[in-house]
C-alpha positions in Angstrom: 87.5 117.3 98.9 90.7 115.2 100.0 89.3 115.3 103.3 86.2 114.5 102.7 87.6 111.4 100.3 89.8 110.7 103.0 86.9 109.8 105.9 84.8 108.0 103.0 88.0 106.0 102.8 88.5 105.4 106.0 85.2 104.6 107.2 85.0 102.1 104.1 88.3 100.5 105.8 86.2 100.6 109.2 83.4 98.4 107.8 85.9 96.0 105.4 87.5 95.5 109.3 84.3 94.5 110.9 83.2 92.0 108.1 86.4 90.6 108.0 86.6 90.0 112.2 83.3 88.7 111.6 84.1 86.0 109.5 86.9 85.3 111.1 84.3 83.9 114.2 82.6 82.0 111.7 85.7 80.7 110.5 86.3 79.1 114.1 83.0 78.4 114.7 82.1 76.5 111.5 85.2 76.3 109.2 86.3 78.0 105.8 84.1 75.4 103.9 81.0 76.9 105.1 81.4 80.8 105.4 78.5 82.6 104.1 78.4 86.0 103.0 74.7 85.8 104.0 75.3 84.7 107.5 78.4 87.6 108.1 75.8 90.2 106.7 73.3 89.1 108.7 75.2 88.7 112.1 76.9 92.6 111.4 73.2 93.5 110.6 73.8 94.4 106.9 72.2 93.8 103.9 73.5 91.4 101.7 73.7 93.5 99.1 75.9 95.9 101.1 78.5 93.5 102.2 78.5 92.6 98.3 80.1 96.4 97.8 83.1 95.3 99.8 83.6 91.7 98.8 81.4 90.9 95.7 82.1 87.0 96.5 82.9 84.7 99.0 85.9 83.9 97.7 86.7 87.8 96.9 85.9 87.4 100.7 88.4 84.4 101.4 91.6 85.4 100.0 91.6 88.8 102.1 91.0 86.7 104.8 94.0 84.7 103.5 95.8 87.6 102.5 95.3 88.7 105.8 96.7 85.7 107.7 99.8 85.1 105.6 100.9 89.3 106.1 100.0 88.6 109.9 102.5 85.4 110.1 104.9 87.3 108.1 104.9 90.6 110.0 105.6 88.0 113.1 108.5 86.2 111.4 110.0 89.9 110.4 109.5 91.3 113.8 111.6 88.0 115.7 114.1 88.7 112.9 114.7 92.3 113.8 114.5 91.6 117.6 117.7 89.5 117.7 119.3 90.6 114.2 121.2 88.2 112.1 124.7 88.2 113.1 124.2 84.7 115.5 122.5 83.4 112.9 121.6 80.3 114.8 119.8 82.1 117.4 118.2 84.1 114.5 116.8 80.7 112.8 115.4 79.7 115.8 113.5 82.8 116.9 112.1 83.1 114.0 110.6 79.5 114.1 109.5 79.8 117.4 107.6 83.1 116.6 106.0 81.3 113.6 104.9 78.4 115.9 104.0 80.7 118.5 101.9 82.2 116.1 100.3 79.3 114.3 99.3 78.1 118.1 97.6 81.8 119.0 95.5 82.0 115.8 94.3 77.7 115.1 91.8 79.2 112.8 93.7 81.3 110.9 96.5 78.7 110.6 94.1 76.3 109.4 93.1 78.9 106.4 96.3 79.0 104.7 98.3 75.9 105.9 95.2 73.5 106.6 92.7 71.5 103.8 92.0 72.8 101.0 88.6 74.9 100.6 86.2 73.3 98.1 85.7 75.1 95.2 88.1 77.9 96.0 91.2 78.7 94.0 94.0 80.7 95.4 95.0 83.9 93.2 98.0 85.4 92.8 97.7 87.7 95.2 98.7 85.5 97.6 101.6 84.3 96.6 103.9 86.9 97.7 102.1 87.1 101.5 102.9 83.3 101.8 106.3 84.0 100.3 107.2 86.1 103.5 107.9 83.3 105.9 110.7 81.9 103.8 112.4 84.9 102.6 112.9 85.4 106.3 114.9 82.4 106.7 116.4 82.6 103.3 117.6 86.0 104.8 118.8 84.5 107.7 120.7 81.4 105.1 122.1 84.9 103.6 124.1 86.0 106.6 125.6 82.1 107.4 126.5 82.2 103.6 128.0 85.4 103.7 130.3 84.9 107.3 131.2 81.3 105.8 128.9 79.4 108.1 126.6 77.6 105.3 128.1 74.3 104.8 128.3 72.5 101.7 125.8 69.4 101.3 127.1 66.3 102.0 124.0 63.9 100.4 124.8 62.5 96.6 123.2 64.3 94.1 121.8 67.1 96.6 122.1 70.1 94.1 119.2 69.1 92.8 119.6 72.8 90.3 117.4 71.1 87.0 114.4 71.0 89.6 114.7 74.6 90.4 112.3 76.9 88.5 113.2 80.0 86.9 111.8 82.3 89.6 113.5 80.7 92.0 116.5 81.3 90.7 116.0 84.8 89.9 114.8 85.0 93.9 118.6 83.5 94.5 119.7 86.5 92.4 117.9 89.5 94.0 120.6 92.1 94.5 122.2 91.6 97.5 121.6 87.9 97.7 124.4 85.5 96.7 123.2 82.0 97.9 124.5 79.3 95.7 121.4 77.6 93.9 122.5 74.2 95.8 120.9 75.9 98.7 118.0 76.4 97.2 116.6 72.7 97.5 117.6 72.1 101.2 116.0 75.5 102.1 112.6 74.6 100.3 112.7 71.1 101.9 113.2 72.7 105.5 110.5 75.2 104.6 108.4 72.7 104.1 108.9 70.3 107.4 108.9 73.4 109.6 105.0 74.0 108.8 104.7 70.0 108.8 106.2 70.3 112.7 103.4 72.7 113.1 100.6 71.6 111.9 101.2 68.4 113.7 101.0 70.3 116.8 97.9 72.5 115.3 96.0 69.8 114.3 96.5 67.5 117.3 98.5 64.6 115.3 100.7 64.5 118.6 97.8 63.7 120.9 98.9 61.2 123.4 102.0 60.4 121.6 104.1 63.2 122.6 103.5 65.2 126.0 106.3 67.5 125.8 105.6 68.8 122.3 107.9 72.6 122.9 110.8 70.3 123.5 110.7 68.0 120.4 110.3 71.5 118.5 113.4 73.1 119.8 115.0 70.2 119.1 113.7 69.6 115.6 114.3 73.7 114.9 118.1 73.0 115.5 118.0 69.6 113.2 116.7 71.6 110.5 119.0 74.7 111.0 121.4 71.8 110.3 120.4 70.4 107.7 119.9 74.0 105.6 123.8 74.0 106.4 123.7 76.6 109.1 126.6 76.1 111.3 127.8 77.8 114.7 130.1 80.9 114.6 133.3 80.7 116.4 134.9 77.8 118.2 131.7 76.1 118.5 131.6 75.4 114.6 
């Protein structure tokens, strides 16, 4: 019987794979405002009422696709994380913004699904807030190891604490066991969170198109600007 569960299983994962490649094409082709359950069925040569077994909507059908992209981006972020480690913590903040560039320029469409316009009608549950979490804890972890070898410098902007705009679940993020960040770090990490996707979906969405050539370049030096401005500092004599 397991067996037998497991293949239904399986081949039920099989076909949940080929409806979601599918509307990824019409994603790129057409744009998450106009994906039709309809049209995925009919280009996979389904029913419509048998792609309505696996997603009974197309928003049931968005946020996996969503779900999907924010777990890809993450895994990438992870992966450059592990690659170099987090003992240079410089070079650590910097691969891991390159890899989430790198990524956001591989995959436009995808990109454009969870960091581009809104979709009309279409309201984001809370399953995906912890994929599109992923991305910052990764540099929060990398924030963790500068704090913890001394190398996170104190703010030096008037009234940057900023802790009464810091919800309650951010703070209890702060607190996780093993995490000691001060909550002063919190805002500046948020705020570099935020212009690091800005950078990118400049460059995504062609807002540097015959302005600035040399687009890699302005990122590397932007990555470092930011690294600063969390309060990441070199190790060693170079601090």
């Amino acid at each position: 019987m397991g067996v037998i569960q497991g293949a239904k299983d399986r081949a039920r994962a099989e076909v949940a794979g080929a409806i979601k490649d599918q509307a990824r094409r019409q994603l790129a082709a057409e744009g998450a405002a106009r994906l039709s359950l309809r049209a995925v069925a009919r280009e996979l040569g389904m029913v419509s009422s048998a792609l309505y077994r696996y997603f009974p909507s197309r928003d049931d059908l968005l946020t996996a696709l969503i779900v999907d992209a924010y777990n890809a981006l993450g895994d990438t972020a992870e992966a450059a994380v592990e690659r170099v480690g987090t003992a240079d913590w410089m070079r650590a903040w910097s691969a891991v913004c390159r890899a989430v560039r790198r990524w956001a320029l591989d995959h436009p469409h995808e990109y454009a699904l969870i960091y581009g316009s809104p979709v009309p009608g279409y309201a984001a549950p809370q399953d995906t807030v912890a994929p599109a979490s992923r991305v910052a804890l990764v540099l929060l972890e990398v924030a963790q190891a500068a704090h913890e070898a001394g190398a996170l410098a104190e703010p030096d902007v008037p009234g940057a604490d900023c802790r009464s705009v810091l919800a309650d679940d951010v703070r209890l993020l702060l607190r996780e066991p093993g995490r000691t960040l001060p909550e002063r770090a919190a805002p500046r990490l948020a705020a570099v969170w935020a212009q690091l996707f800005g950078l990118i979906s400049f460059e995504v969405f062609g807002q540097y198109n015959a302005v600035i050539e040399d687009r890699e370049a302005l990122f590397e030096a932007t990555v470092l600007v930011l690294a600063h401005q969390v309060g990441l500092r070199p190790a060693g004599p170079e601090a």
